[in-house]
N, C-alpha and C positions, 0 to 999 in steps of 0.2 A: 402498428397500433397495438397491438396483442402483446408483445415482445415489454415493450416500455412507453405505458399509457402515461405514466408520471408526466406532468409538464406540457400535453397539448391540451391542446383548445379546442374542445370537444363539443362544445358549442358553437364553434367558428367550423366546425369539421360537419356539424348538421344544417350546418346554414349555407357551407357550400353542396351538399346533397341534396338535400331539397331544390337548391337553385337549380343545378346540373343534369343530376340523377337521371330524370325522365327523358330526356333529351339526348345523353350519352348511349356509345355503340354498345351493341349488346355483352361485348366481358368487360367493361368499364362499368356498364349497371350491375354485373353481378356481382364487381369485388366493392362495387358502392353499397349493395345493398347487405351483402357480406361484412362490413364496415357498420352500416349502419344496425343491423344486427348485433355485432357484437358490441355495442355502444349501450344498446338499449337493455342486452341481459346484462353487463358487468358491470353498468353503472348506473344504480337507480335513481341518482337526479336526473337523468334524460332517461330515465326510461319512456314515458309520458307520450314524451316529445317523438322520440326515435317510430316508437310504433304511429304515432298520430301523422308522422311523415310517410310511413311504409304503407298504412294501409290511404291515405290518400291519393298517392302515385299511382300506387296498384303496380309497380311495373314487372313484378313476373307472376302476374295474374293468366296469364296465358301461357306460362313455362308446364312443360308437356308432366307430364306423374303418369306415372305408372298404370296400366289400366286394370280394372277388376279388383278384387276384394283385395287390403292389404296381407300378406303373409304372412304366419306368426312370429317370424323373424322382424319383417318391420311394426309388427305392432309392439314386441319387444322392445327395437331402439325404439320407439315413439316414447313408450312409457319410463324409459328411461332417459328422453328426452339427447337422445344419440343420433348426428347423422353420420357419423364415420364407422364402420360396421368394425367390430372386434374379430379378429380370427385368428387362429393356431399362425405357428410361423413357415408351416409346410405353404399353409394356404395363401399366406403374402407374399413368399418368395415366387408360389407359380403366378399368382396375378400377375407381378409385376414384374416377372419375366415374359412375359405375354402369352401365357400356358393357357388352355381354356380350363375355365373356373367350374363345368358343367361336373359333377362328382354324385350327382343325383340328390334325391330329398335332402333338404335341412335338415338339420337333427335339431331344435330349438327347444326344447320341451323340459329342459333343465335351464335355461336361460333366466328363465323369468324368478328363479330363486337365488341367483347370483346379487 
């Protein structure tokens, strides 16, 4: 969907989410809801529609967050409206070598001027 919106039926694609959505396993609702998200910021003729489906369902109203005050890191991407976190490429390649990510305190305090 993301790749090449041209040409579907995105309206037939919120009308099988609504139908579905609540009732599908739990990583079939999240790339539904995933789906239905990105429908609703990249296309403002279903915007309306997409959010009026999302917060009806409710279905990951119960999905776990984080506890306690957010960070200033995530208030950062908040305000930037970011859920994939940016980092150096030292920092990528250890995550996803499966290195522990622990390096002590964020340094975030220039972020927010970026």
């Amino acid at each position: 969907m993301a790749k090449k919106p041209e040409g579907l039926d995105l309206a037939g694609l919120l009308d099988v989410i609504e139908a579905e959505m609540k009732d599908a396993p739990d990583r079939l609702q999240w790339a539904m809801n995933h789906c239905l998200a990105r429908i609703g910021i990249e296309h403002a003729e279903h915007r309306t529609r997409a959010i009026d489906i999302g917060e009806r369902l409710e279905v990951l109203k119960d999905y776990p967050t984080p506890p306690g005050p957010p960070t200033e890191w995530r208030q950062v991407m908040a305000e930037k409206r970011r859920k994939t976190p940016v980092v150096c490429a030292a920092c990528h390649d250890t995550v996803h070598s499966g290195g522990p990510t622990e390096k002590g305190p964020a340094r975030t305090s220039n972020l927010a001027a970026r």
